[in-house]
C-alpha positions as CSV (number, residue, x, y, z in Angstrom):
1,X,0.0,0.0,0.0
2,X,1.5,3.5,-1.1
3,X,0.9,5.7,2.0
4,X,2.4,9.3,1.7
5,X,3.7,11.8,4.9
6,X,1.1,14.5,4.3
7,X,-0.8,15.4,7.2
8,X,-4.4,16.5,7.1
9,X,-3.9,20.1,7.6
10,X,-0.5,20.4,6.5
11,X,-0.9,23.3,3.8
12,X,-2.1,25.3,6.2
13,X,0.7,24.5,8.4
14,X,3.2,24.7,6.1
15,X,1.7,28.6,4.6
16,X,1.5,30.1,8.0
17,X,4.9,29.0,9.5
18,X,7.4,32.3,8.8
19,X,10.4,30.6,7.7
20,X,12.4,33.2,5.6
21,X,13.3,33.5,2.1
22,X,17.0,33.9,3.0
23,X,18.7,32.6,6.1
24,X,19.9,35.8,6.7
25,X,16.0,37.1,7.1
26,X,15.3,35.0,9.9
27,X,12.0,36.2,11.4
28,X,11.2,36.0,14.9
29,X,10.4,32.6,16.7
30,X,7.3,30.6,14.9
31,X,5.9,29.6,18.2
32,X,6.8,25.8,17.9
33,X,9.3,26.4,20.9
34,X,6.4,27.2,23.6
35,X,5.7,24.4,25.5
36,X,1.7,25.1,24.9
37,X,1.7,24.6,21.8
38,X,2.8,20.7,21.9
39,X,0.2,19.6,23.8
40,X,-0.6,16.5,22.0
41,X,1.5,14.2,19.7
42,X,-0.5,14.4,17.3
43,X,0.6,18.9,17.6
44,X,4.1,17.3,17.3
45,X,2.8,15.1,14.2
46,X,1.9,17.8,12.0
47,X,4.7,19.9,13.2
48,X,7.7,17.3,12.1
49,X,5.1,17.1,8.3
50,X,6.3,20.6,7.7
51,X,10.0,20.0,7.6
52,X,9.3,16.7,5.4
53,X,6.8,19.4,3.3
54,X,10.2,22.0,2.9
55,X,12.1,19.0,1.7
56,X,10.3,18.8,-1.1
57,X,10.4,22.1,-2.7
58,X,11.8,21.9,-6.3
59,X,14.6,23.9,-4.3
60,X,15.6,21.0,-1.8
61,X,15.1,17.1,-2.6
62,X,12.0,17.6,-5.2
63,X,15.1,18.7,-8.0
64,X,18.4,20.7,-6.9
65,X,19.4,18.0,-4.1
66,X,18.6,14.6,-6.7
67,X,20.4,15.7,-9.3
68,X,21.0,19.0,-10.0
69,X,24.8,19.3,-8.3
70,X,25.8,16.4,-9.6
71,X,29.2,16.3,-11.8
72,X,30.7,14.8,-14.8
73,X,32.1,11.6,-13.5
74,X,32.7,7.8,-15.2
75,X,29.1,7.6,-14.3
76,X,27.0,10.2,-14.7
77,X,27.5,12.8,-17.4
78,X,26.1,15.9,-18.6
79,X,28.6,16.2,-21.3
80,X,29.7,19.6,-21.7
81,X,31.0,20.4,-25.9
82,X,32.2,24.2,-24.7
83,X,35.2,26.0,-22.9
84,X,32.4,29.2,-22.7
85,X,31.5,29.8,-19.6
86,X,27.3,29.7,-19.0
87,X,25.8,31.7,-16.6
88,X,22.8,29.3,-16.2
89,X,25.0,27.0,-13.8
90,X,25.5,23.8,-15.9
91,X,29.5,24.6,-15.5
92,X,28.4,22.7,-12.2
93,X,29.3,19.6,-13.8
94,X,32.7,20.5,-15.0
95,X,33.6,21.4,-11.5
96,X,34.2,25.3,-12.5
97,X,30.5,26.7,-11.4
98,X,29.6,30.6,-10.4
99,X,28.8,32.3,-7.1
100,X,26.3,34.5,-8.9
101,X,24.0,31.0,-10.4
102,X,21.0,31.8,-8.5
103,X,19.9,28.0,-8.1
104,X,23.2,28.0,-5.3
105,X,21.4,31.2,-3.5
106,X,17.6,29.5,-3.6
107,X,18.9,26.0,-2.7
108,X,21.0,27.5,0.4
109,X,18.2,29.2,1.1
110,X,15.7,26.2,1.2
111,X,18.1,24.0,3.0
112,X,18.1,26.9,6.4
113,X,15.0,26.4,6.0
114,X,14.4,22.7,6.5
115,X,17.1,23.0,9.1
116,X,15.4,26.1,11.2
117,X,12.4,24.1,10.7
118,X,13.8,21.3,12.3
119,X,15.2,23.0,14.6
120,X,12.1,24.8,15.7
121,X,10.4,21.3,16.6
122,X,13.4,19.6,18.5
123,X,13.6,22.7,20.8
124,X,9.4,23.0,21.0
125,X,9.7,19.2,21.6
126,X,11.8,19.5,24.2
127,X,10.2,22.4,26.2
128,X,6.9,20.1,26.1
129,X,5.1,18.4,29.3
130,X,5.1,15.3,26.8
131,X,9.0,15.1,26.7
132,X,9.2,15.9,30.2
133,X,7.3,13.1,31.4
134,X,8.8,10.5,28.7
135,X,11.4,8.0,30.7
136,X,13.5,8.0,27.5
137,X,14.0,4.1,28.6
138,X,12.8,2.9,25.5
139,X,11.0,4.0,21.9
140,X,8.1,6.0,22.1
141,X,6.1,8.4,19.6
142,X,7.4,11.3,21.2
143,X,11.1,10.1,21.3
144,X,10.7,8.6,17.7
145,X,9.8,12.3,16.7
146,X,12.4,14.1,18.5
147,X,15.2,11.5,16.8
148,X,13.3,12.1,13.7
149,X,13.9,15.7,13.7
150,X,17.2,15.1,14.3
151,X,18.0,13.0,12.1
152,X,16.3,14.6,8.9
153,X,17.9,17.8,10.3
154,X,21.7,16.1,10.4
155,X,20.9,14.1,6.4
156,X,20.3,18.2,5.3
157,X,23.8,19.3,7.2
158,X,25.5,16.7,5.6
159,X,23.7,17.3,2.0
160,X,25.0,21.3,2.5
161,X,28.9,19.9,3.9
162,X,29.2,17.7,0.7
163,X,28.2,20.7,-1.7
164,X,29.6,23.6,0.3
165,X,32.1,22.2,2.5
166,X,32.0,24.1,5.5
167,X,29.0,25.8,5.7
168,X,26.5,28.0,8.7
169,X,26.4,25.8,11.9
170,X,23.0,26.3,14.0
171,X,21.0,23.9,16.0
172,X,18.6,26.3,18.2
173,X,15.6,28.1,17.1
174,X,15.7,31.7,15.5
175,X,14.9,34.6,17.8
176,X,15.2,37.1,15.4
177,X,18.1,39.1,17.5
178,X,20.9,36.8,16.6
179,X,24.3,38.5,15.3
180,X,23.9,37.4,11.9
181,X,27.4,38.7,10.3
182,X,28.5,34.8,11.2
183,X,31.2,32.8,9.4
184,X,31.1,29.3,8.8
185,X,32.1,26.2,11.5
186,X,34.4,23.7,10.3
187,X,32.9,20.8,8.9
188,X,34.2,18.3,10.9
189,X,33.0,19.8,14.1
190,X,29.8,19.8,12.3
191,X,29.8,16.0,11.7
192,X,30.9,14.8,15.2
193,X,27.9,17.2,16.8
194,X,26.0,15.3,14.0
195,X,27.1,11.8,15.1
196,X,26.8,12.5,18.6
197,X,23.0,13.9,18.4
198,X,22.1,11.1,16.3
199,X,23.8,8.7,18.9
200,X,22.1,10.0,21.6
201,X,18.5,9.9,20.0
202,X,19.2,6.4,18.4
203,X,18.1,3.6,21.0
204,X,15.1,5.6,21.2
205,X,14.0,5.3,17.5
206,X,11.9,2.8,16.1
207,X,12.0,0.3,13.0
208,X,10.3,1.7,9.7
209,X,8.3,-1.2,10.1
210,X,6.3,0.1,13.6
211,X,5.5,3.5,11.7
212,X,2.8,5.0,10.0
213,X,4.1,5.8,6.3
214,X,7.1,2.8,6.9
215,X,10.3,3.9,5.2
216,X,8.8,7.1,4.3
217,X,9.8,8.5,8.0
218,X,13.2,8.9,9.0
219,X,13.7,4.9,11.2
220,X,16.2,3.7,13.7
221,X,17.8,2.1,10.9
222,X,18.0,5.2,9.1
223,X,19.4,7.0,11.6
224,X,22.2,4.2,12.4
225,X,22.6,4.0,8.7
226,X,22.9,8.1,8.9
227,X,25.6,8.0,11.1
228,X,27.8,5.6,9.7
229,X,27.9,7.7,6.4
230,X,28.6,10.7,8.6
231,X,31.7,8.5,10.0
232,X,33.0,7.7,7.1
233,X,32.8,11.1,5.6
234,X,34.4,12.5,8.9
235,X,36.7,9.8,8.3
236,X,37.5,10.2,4.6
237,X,39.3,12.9,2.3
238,X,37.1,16.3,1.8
239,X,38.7,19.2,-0.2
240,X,40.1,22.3,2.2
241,X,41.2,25.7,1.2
242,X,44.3,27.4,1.2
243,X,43.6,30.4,3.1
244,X,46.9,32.4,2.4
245,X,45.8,32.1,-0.9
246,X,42.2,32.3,-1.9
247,X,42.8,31.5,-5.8
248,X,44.2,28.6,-5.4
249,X,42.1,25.3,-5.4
250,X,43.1,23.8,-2.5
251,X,44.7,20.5,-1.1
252,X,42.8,17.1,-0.5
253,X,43.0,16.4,3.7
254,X,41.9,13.9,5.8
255,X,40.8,14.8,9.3
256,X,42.6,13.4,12.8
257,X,42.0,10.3,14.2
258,X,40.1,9.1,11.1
259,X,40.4,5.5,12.6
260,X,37.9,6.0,15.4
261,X,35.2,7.2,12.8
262,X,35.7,4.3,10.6
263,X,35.0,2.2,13.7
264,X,32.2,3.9,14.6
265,X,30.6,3.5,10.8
266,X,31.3,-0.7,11.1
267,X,29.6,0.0,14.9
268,X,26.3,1.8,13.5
269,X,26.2,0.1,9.5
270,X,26.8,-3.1,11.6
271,X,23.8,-2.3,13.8
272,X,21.5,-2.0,10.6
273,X,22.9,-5.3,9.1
274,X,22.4,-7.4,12.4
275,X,19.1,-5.4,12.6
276,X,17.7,-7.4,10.0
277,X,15.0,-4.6,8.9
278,X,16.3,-4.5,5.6
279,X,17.1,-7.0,2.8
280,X,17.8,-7.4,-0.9
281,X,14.5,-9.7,-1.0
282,X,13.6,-8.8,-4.7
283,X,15.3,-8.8,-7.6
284,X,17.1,-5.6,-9.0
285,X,15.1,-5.6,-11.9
286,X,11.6,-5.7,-9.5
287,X,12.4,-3.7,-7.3
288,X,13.0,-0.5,-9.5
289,X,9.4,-1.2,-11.1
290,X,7.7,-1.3,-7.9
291,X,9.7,2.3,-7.5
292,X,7.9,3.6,-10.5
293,X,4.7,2.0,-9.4
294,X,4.9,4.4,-6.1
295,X,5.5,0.8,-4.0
296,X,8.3,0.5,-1.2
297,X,8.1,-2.3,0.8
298,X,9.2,-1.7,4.3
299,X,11.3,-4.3,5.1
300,X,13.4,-4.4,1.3
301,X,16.2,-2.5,0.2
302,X,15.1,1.3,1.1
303,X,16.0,2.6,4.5
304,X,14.7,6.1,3.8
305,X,12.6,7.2,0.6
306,X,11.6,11.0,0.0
307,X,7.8,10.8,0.1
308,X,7.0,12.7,-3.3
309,X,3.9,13.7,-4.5
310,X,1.6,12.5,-7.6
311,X,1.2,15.6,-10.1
312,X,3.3,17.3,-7.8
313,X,6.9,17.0,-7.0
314,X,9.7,14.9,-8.1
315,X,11.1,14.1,-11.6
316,X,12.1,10.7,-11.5
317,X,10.9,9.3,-14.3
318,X,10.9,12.7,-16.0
319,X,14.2,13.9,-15.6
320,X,16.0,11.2,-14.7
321,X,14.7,8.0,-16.7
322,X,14.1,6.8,-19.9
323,X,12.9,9.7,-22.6
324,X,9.9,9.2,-24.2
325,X,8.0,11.5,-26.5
326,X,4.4,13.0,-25.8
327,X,1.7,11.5,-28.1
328,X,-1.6,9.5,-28.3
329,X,-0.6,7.2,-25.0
330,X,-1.2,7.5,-21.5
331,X,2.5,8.0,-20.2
332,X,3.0,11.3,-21.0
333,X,6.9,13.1,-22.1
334,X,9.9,12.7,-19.9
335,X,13.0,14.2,-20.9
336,X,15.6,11.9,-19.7
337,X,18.3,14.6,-19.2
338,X,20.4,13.4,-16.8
339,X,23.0,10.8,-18.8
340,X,25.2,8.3,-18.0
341,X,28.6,8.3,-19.7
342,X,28.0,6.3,-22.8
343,X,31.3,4.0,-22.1
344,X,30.0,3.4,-18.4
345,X,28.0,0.5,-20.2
346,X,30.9,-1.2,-21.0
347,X,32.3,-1.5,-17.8
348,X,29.4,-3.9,-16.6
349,X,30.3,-7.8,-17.0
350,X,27.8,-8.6,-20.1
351,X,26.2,-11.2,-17.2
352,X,25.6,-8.5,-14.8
353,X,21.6,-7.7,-14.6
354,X,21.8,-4.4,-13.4
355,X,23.8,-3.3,-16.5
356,X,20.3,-3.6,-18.8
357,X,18.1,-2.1,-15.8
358,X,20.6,1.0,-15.4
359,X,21.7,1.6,-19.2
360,X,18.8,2.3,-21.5
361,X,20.8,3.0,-24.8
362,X,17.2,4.0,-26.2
363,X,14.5,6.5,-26.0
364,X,10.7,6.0,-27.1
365,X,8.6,8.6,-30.4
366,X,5.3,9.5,-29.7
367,X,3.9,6.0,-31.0
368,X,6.1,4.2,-28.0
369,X,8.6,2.9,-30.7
370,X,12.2,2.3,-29.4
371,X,14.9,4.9,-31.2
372,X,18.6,4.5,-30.6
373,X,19.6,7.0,-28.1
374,X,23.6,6.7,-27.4
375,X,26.7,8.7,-27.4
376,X,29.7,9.9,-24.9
377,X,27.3,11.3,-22.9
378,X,23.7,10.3,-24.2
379,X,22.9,7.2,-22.8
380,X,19.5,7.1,-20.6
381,X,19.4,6.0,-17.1
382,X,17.0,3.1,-17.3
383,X,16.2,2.9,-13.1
384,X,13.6,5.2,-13.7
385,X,10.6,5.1,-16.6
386,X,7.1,5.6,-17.1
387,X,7.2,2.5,-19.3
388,X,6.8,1.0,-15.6
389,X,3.6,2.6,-14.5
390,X,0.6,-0.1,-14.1
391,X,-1.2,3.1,-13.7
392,X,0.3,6.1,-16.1
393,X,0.3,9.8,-15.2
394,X,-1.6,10.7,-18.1
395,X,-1.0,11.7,-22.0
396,X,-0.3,15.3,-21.7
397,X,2.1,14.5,-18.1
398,X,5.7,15.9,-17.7
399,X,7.6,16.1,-14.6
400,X,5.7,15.8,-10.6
401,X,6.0,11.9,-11.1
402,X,5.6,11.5,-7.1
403,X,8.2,8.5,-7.9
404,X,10.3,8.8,-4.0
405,X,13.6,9.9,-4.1
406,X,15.3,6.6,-2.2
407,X,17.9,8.7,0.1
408,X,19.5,5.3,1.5
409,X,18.9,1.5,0.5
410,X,20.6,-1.5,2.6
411,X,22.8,-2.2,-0.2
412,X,24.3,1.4,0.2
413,X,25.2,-0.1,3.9
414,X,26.4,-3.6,3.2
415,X,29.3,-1.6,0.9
416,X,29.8,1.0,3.2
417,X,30.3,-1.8,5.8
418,X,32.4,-3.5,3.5
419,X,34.4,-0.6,2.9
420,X,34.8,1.1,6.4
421,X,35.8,-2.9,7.9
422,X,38.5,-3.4,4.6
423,X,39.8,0.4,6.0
424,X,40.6,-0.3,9.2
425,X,41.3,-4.5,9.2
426,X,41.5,-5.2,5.1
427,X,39.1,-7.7,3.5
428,X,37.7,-9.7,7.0
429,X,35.2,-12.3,6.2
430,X,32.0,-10.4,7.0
431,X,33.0,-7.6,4.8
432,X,33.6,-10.0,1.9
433,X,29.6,-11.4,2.9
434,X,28.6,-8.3,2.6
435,X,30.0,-7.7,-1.0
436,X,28.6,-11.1,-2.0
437,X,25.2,-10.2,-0.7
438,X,24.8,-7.1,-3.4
439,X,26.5,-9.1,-6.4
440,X,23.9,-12.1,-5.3
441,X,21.0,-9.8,-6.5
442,X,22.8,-8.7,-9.5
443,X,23.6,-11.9,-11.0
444,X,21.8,-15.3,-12.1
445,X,21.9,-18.1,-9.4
446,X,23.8,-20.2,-12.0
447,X,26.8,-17.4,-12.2
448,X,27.2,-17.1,-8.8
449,X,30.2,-19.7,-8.2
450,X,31.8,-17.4,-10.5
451,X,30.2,-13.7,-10.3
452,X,30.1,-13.9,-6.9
453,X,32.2,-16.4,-4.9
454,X,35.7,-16.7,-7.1
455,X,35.3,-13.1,-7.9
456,X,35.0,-11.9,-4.2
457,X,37.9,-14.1,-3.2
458,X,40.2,-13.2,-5.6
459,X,40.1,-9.5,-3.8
460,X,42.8,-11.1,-1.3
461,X,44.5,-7.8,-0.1
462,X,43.3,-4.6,1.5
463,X,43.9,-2.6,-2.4
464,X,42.3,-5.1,-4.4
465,X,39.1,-4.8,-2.1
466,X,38.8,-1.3,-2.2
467,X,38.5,-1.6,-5.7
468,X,36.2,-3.9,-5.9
469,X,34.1,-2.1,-3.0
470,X,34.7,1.3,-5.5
471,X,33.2,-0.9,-9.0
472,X,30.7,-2.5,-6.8
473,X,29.7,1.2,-5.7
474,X,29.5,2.4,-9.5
475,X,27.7,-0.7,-10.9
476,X,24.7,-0.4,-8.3
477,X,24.0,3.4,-7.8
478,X,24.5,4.3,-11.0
479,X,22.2,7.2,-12.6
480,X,21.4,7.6,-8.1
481,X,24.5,10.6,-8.2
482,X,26.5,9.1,-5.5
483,X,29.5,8.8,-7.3
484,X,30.8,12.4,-6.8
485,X,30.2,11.9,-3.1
486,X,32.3,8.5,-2.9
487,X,35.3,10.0,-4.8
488,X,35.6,12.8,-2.8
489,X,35.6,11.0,0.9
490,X,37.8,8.2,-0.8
491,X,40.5,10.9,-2.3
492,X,40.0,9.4,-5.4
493,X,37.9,12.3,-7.6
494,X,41.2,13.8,-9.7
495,X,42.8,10.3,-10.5
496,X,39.7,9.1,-11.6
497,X,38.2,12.0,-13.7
498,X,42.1,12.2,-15.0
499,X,42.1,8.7,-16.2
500,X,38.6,8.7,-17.5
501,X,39.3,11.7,-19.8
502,X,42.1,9.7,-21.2
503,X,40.3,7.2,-21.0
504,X,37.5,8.2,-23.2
505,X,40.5,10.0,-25.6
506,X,42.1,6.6,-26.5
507,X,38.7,5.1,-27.0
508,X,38.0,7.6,-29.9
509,X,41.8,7.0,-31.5
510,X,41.9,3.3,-31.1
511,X,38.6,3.4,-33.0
512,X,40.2,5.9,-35.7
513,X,43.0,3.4,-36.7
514,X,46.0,4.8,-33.8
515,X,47.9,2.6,-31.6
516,X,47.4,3.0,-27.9
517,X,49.4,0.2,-25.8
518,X,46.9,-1.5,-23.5
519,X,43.6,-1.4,-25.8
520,X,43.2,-3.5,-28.6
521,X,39.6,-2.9,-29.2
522,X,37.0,-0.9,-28.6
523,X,33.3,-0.6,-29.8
524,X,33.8,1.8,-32.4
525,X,30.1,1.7,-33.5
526,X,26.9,-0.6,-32.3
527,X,24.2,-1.6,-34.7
528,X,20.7,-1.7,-34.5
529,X,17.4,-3.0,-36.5
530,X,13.8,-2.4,-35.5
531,X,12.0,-5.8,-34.5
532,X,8.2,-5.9,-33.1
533,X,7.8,-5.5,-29.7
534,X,6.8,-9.0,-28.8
535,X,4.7,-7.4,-25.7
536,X,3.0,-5.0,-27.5
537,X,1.6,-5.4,-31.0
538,X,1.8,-2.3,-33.4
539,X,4.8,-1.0,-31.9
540,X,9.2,-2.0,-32.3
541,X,12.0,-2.0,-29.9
542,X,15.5,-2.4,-31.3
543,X,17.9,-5.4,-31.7
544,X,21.2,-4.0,-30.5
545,X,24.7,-5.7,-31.3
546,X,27.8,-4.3,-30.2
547,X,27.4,-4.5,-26.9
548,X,27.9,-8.2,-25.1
549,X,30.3,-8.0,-27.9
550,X,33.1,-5.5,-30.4
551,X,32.0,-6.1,-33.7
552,X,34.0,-5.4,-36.4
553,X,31.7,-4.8,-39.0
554,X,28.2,-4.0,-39.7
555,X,25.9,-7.4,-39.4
556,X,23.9,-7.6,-42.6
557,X,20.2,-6.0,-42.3
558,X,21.6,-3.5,-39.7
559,X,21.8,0.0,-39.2
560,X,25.0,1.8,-37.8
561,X,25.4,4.3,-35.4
562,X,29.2,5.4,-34.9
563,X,30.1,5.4,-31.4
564,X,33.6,5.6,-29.6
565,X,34.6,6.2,-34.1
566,X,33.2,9.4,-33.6
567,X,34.9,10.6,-30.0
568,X,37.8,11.3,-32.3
569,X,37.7,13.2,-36.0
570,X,39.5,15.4,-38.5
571,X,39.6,18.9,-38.0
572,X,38.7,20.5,-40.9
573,X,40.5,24.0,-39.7
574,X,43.7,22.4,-38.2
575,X,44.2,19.3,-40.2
576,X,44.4,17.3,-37.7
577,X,42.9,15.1,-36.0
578,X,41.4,16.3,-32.6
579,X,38.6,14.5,-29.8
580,X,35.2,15.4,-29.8
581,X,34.5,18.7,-27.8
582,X,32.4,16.6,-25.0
583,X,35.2,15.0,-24.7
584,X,38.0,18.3,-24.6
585,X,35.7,20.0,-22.4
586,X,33.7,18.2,-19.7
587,X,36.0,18.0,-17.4
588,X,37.6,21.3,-18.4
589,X,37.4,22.6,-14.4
590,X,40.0,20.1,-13.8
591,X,41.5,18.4,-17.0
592,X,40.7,19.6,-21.2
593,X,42.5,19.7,-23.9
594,X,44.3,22.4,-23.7
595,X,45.8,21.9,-20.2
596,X,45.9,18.2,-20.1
597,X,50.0,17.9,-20.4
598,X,50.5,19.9,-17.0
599,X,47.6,18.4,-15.2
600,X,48.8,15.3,-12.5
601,X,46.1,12.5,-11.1
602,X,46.9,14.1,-7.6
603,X,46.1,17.5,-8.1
604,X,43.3,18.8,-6.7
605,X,39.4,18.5,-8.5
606,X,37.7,21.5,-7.3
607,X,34.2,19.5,-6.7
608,X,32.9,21.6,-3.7
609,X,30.4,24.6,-4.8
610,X,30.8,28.2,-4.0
611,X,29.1,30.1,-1.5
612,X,26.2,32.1,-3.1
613,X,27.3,35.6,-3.7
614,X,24.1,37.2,-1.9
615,X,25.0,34.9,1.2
616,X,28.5,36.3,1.2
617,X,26.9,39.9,0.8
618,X,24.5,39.2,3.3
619,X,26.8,37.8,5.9
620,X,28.3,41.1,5.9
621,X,31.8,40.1,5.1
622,X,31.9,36.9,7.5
623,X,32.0,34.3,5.0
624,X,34.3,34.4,1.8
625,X,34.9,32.2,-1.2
626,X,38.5,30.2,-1.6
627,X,38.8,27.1,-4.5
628,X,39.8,30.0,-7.2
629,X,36.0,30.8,-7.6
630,X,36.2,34.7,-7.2
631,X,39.6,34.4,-9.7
């Protein structure tokens, strides 16, 4: 049953409460803090359903936060085919974006304002006779509340720490009198006041399956899962400035005693695991299509799922999915922008079943016929589509899909387990389980000797795990923009953006006849032929070679479309031959064509964001940019 957060009278709650358009406007306490007013859990109820309500502004979780900051990786990829600058923001995903994109301003904004939101109910929570007169022994509704609060409140800090690095610190309600011309607290301080709240709140929590709306409420396991990500970012790399010299772009770091946050990640992820709340109970492919269909079982692989609204919010689906052209059928357009990197495909084992449930080299015409849809940075992400719906949206429907934005699944925790125990004591037998349990779903029973068992015990020593634990991470959340995140807590961002625009270079020469020692071949073109959809008379699909396999040359009766060929052509106005602009510029904050000869795999990829410029202005001269982004 699809059950969704929204509280009876929740518009009007969510209208009348003065949160401000800009942090810096903070208006004078709502009222929430007054022990009066929580006089009834059911006042605390509808209370906690307006900071859920703020997160799904088009500002917050409903766009900017799924997929709007996301970057040009070896997953997903926007491509970018100029070295202009655009003042719209989309240098975002070639790590070089502007302080004056008003998207950073209105999605800082909206993020103070879930937190002051949140902040609002912990501290009216806490002044109530209700609290008082809970023995906090065990879980109640009022305890699950306050932890909820918390914990939604410390998913947002860490959201803002991951775009912005260090960023405003505040965890008590507004007054209206504060000294606003504040600076920014380090983020680490940040995320060990994080993991301690949530710590303190957690034994009070309970499962997503005792709650009203399941997984759709921030759980205990949510919160256990919460913190060990919060570990393991405290523990991992993160991008710092060089405050003697603002214009340059900084130096990767890792924080002290890094070991004792990677301990407390295997405590909490361990927690979640032995919790046994959450499993990987249906198959990859069945799971994503009960995501479309608005279903998430409680007890399966989401831990916490952004309740979005039919007709309303959210653009899974739309945005993020399989295109498909408006016409005479009941599923309506979806635009599919967001792209995986077309040679990300490739990097799946041909046996692997998410590969054809992530990768949807394809997009649908108005009559629902299939139309080859690939390139360097054109190939769909296939998690998401309307195809899916039992129940379309309509004929003339775009974007408000109401398809949940899944925050954290279990198999997000089973790798970070992996990872954080493979850190700290290299590749112990219950992190290697826990690596076998996420490539169980994603291959055939019949494979698993191989897929699964050989493959995991070859990853002997504490290097070859990582890696696998980083593939593993790429072939299961891809199109879900986790990547950037993982490469910048693992230190790994430059070498692997560095390698993959080489990467992608050599593809498009080997392809055009050149030498490059270490490839021998590489899918220069596919080939394709329209068949009948054997589900659905009247309409084709496409019969795709080219990719289980290299071929050579075109197969009789089919079409081809160049692929890697084309990453690399003449220039007409040099006479020679050059890579495609995607390709030169993409990655141009970091590594293009013209600058690739003096850039190293350890220099440092500017991936955090700037601070707005109106919250610089604003903060009266407390808070300045560093990274080069004012140079």
């Amino acid at each position: 049953m699809n059950k969704k957060i929204i509280f009876s009278f929740l518009l009007i709650f969510t209208l009348s409460f003065t949160a401000c358009e800009d942090y810096l406007d903070v208006q004078p306490a709502t009222g929430f803090t007054e022990a009066e007013v929580f006089k009834s859990e059911k006042d605390i109820q509808s209370a906690l359903a307006g900071v859920y309500t703020l997160m799904l502004t088009e500002d917050a979780y409903s766009n900017r936060l799924a997929f709007v900051f996301n970057m040009n990786t070896d997953v997903e990829m926007s491509g970018v085919s100029t070295n202009t600058v655009n003042g719209n923001g989309s240098d975002i995903a070639c790590y070089d974006p502007k302080p004056y994109w008003t998207t950073l301003n209105s999605t800082w904004s909206a993020m103070y304002k879930i937190i002051n939101t949140a902040n609002d109910v912990i501290q009216g929570i806490e002044s109530s006779d209700l609290y008082k007169a809970d023995n906090k022994s065990q879980a109640s509704n009022v305890m699950q509340m306050y932890g909820e609060a918390k914990t939604l409140r410390a998913m947002v800090y860490l959201d803002m720490i991951r775009i912005w690095g260090d960023v405003v610190f505040r965890t008590k309600s507004s007054t209206g009198d504060e000294n606003f011309a504040v600076g920014v607290t380090d983020r680490n301080t940040i995320l060990e006041f994080l993991i301690d709240d949530l710590k303190s709140v957690e034994p009070l929590m309970k499962n997503a399956s005792d709650l009203d709306y399941g997984v759709e409420r921030a759980s205990r396991s949510f919160n256990q899962s919460l913190i060990g990500l919060l570990a393991l970012t405290r523990g991992g790399w993160t991008l710092r400035p060089d405050e003697s010299n603002p214009a340059s772009k900084g130096h990767m770091e890792r924080g002290k005693n890094h070991e004792l946050y990677y301990d407390i990640a295997i405590q909490y992820l361990d927690k979640v695991i032995q919790g046994r709340q959450h499993d990987l109970k249906l198959s990859f492919k069945d799971f994503w299509v009960k995501q479309n269909n608005w279903e998430t079982p409680v007890t399966d692989d989401v831990i916490f799922s952004l309740p979005m609204l039919k007709n309303s919010s959210g653009e899974y689906g739309y945005f993020v999915g399989i295109p498909i052209v408006e016409g005479n059928h009941p599923y309506g357009s979806a635009s599919g922008n967001l792209s995986l990197c077309g040679e990300y495909m490739y990097t799946f084992d041909n046996k692997d079943l998410r590969r054809d449930i992530t990768c949807a080299p394809v997009s649908y015409d108005q009559n629902l016929n299939q139309v080859i849809r690939l390139d360097l940075a054109r190939l769909a992400v296939g998690k998401w589509s309307k195809l899916y719906m039992n129940d379309p949206l309509g004929s003339t429907s775009s974007k408000g899909t109401g398809i949940n934005y899944s925050w954290m699944r279990f198999a997000d925790v089973l790798l970070m387990y992996a990872e954080a125990v493979n850190e700290r004591f290299g590749p112990r037998e219950d992190a290697k389980e826990c690596l076998r349990r996420v490539r169980r779903r994603a291959f055939a029973e019949a494979n698993w000797p191989d897929k699964v068992d050989n493959y995991v015990q070859s990853k002997a020593s504490p290097d070859l795990f990582f890696k696998a634990i980083m593939d593993e991470r790429k072939w299961e959340f891809g199109g879900e923009s986790k990547r950037k995140f993982d490469l910048a807590r693992w230190n790994k961002f430059s070498e692997v953006i560095y390698n993959q625009y080489y990467k992608l270079f050599n593809w498009g020469r080997v392809a055009n006849g050149a030498y490059v020692a270490g490839l021998d071949q590489v899918p220069g073109s596919i080939y394709y032929k329209n068949i009948p959809d054997p589900i659905n008379s009247g309409r084709t699909i496409l019969d795709i070679k080219g990719i289980d396999e290299i071929l050579q040359a075109r197969p009789a009766g089919y079409t081809e479309l160049p692929f890697a060929v084309s990453w690399y052509s003449l220039n007409n106005e040099t006479a020679s031959y050059e890579p495609k602009n995607d390709i030169k510029w993409s990655f141009r904050g970091f590594i293009n064509y013209t600058n690739a000869s003096s850039v190293s795999p350890n220099d440092p990829l500017r991936y955090l964001c700037p601070y707005p410029s109106k919250v610089i202005t604003d903060h009266r001269g407390a808070i300045q940019n560093f990274y080069g982004f004012n140079f």
